[in-house]
C-alpha positions as CSV (number, residue, x, y, z in Angstrom):
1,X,0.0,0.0,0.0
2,X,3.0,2.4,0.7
3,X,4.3,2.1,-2.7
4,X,0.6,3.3,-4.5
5,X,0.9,6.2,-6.6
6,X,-1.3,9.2,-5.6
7,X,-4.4,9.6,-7.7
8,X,-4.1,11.8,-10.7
9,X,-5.0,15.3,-10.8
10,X,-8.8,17.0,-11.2
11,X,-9.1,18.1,-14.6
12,X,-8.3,22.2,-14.9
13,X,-11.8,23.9,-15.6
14,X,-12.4,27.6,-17.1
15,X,-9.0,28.2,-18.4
16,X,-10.9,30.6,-20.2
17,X,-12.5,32.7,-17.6
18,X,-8.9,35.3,-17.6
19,X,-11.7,37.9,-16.0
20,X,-11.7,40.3,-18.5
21,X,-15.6,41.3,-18.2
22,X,-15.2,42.1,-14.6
23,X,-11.9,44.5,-15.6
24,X,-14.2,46.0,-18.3
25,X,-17.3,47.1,-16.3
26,X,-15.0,48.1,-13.4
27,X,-13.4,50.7,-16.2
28,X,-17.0,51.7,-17.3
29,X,-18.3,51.9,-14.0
30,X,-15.3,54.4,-12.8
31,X,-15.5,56.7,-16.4
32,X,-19.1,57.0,-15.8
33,X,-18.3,58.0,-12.5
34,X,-15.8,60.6,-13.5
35,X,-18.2,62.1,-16.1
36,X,-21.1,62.6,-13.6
37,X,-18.6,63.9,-11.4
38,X,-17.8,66.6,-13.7
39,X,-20.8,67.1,-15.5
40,X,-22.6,67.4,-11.6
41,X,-19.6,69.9,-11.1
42,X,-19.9,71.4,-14.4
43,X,-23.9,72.5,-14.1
44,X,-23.0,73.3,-9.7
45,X,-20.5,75.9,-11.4
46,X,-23.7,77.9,-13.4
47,X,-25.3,78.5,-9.7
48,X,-22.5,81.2,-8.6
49,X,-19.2,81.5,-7.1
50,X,-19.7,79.9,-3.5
51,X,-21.6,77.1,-5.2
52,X,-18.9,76.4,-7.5
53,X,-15.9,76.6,-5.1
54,X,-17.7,74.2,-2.8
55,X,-18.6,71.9,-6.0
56,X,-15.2,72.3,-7.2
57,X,-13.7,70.9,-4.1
58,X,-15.5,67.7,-3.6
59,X,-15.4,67.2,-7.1
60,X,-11.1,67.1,-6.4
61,X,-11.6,64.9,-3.7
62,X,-13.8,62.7,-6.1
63,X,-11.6,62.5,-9.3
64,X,-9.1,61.9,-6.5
65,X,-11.0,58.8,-4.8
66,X,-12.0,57.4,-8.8
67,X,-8.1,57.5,-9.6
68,X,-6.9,55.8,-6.8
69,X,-9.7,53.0,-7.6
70,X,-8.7,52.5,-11.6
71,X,-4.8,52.4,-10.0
72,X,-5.8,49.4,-7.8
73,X,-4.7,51.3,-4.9
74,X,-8.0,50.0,-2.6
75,X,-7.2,45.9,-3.9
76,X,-6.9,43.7,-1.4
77,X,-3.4,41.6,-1.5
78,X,-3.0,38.7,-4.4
79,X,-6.4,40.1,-6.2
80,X,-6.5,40.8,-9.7
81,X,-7.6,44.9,-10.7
């Protein structure tokens, strides 16, 4: 019994699932959020100056936040962006 050889190996399933649906709606999902972003900021900018200083720095922290996300900054360890 010590001698058996081990028993083969499971087949290797979805050599075609590489993920690159998941990359593409993440990249759709972050534009669309950049262009409301700025669009939102855009039309906030037509309602006067303290509007637009106060529209113009979220909209920085924003653009910021949506950046950091398409860099893979907020990935966990080992995952895939």
């Amino acid at each position: 019994m010590p001698a058996m050889a081990p028993p083969p190996a499971p087949p290797r399933v979805g050599w075609a699932d590489d993920d690159r649906m998941r990359r593409f709606r993440r990249r759709l999902t972050l534009v669309l959020a950049a262009s409301v972003t700025v669009v939102a900021t855009g039309w906030t900018c037509t309602l006067g100056i303290l509007p637009a200083i106060i529209a113009l720095m979220i909209a920085k922290h924003v653009l910021v936040a949506i950046l950091m996300m398409g860099l893979g900054v907020d990935a966990r360890r080992g995952e895939l962006r």
